[in-house]
VOKETOR-709007 format. One record per atom (N, C-alpha, C, CB): residue in one letter; y, z, x. Coordinates in steps of 0.02 Angstrom, whole numbers, plus 50000, padded with zeros to 5 digits. Each point is the difference from the previous one (the first is absolute). Glycine has a CB too. Layout:
REM VOKETOR-709007
AYZX;...
END
This chain:
REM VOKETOR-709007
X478105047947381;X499725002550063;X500175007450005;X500114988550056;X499535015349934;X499935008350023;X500475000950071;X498585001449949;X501645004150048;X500445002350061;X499725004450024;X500934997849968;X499155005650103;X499805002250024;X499935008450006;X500214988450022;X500165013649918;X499685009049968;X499654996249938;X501155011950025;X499074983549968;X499305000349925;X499295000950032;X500614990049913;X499255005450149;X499354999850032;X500005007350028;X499904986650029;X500225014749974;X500015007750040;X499845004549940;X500994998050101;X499345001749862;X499835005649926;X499354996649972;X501385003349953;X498274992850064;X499454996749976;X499475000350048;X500684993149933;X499345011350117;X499705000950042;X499495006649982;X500954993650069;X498435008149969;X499585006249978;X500575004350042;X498474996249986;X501625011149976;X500435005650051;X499445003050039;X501035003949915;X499394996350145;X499605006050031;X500635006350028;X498844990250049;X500895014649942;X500565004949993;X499715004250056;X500404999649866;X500085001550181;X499855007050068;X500305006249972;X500174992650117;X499375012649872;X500345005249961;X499945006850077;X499504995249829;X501385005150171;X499975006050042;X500095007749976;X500394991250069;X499755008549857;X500085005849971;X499375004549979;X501004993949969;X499075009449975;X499305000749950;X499514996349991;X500585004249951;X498875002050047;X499244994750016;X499944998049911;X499075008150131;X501164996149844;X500025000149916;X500384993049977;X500125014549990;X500234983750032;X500564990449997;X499544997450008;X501134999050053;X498535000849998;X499434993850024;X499415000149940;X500165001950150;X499775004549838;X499274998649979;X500004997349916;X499515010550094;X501404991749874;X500234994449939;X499994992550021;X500835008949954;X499434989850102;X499804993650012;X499474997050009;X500735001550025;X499024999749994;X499174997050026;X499625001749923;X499905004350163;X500405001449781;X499574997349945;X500204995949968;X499605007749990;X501084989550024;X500264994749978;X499724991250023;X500955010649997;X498784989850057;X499674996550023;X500484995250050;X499145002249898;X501025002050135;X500495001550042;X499674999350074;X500635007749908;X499464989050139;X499825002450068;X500425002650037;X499344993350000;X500445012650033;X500345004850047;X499785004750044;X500534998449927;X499914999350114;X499875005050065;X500465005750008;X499594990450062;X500015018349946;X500325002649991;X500075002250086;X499795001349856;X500735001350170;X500365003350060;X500235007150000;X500354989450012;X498965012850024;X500235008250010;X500415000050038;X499145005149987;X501494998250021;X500554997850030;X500575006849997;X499654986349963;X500355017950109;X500265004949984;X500925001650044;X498445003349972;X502065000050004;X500394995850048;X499995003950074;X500834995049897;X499525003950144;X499715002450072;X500465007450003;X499734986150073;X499995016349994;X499895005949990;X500095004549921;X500304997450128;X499295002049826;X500085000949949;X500565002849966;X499064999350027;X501314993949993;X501014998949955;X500255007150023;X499844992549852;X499915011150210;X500595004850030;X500354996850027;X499525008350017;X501184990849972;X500474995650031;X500215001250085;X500434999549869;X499545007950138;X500145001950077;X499364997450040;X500765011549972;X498694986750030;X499544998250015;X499994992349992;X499605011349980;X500494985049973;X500294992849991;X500424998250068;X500125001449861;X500415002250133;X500524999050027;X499674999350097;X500915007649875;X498964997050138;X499355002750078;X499694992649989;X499465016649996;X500224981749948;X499544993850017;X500194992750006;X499355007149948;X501374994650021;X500414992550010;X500344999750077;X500384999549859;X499765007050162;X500515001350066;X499214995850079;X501065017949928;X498364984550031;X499664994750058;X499934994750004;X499585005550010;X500554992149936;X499944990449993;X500414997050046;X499874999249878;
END
């Protein structure tokens, strides 16, 4: 009886790619499904501005 990462590694991947659009598009010729995520970090990773946007939460 198969365990339960064997079924999982035997599964189709689908991969969420938040990095490079260039990763995804090796995958998907791999025959690969994926969704890629433009995804930028907030106030664009100025930390003093981070910091302002966490102090309103």
């Amino acid at each position: 009886m198969p365990n339960k990462i064997d079924e999982l590694l035997h599964k189709p991947l689908i991969v969420i790619n938040l990095g490079l659009k260039m990763f995804a598009e090796s995958l998907e010729d791999q025959g690969v499904e994926v969704v890629q995520v433009d995804w930028t970090p907030p106030a664009g990773g100025d930390q003093e501005l981070i910091d302002l946007l966490d102090s309103l939460l």
